[in-house]
C-alpha positions as CSV (number, residue, x, y, z in Angstrom):
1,X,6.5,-10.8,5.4
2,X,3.2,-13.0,4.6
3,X,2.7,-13.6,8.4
4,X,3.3,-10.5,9.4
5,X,0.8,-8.8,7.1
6,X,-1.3,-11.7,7.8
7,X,-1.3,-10.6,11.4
8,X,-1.8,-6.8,11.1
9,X,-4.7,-8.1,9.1
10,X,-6.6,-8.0,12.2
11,X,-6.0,-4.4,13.1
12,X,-8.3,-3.0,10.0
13,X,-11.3,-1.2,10.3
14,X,-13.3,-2.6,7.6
15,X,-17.0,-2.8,8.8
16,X,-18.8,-1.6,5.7
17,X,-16.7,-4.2,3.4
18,X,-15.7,-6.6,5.2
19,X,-12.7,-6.4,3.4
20,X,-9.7,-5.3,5.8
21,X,-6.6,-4.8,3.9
22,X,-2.6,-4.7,5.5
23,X,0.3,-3.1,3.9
24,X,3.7,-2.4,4.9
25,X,6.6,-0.3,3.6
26,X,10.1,-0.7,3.4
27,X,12.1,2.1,3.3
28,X,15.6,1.6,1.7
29,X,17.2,1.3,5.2
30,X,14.9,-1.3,6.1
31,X,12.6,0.5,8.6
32,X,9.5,-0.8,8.4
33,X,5.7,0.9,8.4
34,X,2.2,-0.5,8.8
35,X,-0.7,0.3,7.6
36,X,-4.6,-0.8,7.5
37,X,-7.8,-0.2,5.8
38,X,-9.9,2.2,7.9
39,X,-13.4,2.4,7.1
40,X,-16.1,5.2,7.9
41,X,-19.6,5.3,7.3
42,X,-18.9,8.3,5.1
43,X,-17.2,6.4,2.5
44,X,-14.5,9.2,0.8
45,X,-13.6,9.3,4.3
46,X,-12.2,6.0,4.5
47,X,-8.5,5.4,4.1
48,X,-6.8,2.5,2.8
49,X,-3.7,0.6,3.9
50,X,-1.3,1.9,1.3
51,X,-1.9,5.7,1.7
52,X,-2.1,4.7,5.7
53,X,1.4,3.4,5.7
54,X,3.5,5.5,2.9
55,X,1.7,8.6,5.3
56,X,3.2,7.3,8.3
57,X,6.5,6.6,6.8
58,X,6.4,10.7,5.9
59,X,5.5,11.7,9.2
60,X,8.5,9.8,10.3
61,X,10.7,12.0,7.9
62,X,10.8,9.9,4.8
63,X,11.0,11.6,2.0
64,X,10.3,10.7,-1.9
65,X,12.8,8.1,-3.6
66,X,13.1,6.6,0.1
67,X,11.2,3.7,-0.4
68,X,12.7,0.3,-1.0
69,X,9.1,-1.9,-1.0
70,X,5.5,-2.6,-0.5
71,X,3.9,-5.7,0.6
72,X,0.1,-5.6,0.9
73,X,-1.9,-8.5,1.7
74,X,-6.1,-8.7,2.2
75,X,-8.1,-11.2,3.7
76,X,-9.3,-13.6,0.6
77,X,-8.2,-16.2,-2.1
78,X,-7.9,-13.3,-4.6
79,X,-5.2,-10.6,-5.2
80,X,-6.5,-7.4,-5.1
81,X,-4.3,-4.5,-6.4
82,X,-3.9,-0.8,-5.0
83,X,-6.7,1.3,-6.3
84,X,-5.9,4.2,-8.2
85,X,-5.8,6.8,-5.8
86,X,-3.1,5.1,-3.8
87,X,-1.5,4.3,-7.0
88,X,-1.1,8.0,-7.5
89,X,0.6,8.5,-3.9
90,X,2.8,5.6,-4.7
91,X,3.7,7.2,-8.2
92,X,4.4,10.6,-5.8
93,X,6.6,9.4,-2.9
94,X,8.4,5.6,-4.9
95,X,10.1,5.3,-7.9
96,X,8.9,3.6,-10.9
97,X,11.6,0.4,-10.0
98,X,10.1,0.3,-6.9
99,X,8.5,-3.7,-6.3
100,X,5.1,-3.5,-5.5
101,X,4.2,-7.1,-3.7
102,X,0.5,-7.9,-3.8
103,X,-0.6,-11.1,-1.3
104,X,-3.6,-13.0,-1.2
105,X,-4.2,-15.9,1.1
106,X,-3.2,-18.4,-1.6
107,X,-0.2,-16.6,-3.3
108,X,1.7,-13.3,-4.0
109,X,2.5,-11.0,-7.0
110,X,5.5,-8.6,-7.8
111,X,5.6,-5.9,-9.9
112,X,7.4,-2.8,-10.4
113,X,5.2,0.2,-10.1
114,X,6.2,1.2,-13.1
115,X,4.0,-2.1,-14.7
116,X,1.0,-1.4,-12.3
117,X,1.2,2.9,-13.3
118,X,2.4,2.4,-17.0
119,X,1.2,6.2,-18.2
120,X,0.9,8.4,-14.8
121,X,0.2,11.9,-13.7
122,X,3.1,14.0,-12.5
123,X,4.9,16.8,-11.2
124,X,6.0,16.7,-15.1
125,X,2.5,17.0,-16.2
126,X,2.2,20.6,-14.1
């Protein structure tokens, strides 16, 4: 999987950062979806790999609880976790068993989302 986000590393849109960001999701039947960072100069515009791929995987007709895995990966020694809006969409659309895999050039993390999201906002909160 490392090479493979390593490789869709060069397909981000990251400009104003210079810090292009891969993910990609697997659904519990093993289909696969890719996602990148894109950037725009109006920065709440800009979209990041997570939200790119779990939104692809839904316009595909995946559906909440379908999700198996995520793998994302960006370009420097340093791990660098989902930020919290794409934490929320993960807490929407994966359960809280779902492993979260978090890659760096040098070496990976897992985690269930349940350890990154410990106290979340839901459709239980409404």
């Amino acid at each position: 999987m490392k090479e493979k986000l390593k490789d869709l590393l060069n397909n981000a849109y990251a400009p104003y950062s210079n810090f292009p960001v891969s993910c990609i999701v697997v659904t519990n039947d093993g289909t696969e979806f890719k996602g990148v960072n894109v950037e725009n100069a109006a920065y709440g515009s800009t979209i990041c790999a997570e939200r790119n791929a779990i939104l692809n995987a839904i316009t595909n007709g995946y559906r909440k609880g379908d999700f198996k895995e995520i793998h994302i990966m960006n370009a420097s020694d340093k791990l660098a976790y989902p930020c919290f809006a794409c934490r929320q969409v993960l807490i929407e659309f994966m359960e809280p068993s779902t492993m979260v895999y978090v890659y760096s050039n040098k070496e990976v993390k897992s985690h269930t989302l349940e350890e990154l999201t410990p106290k979340v906002f839901d459709k239980e909160n409404l």
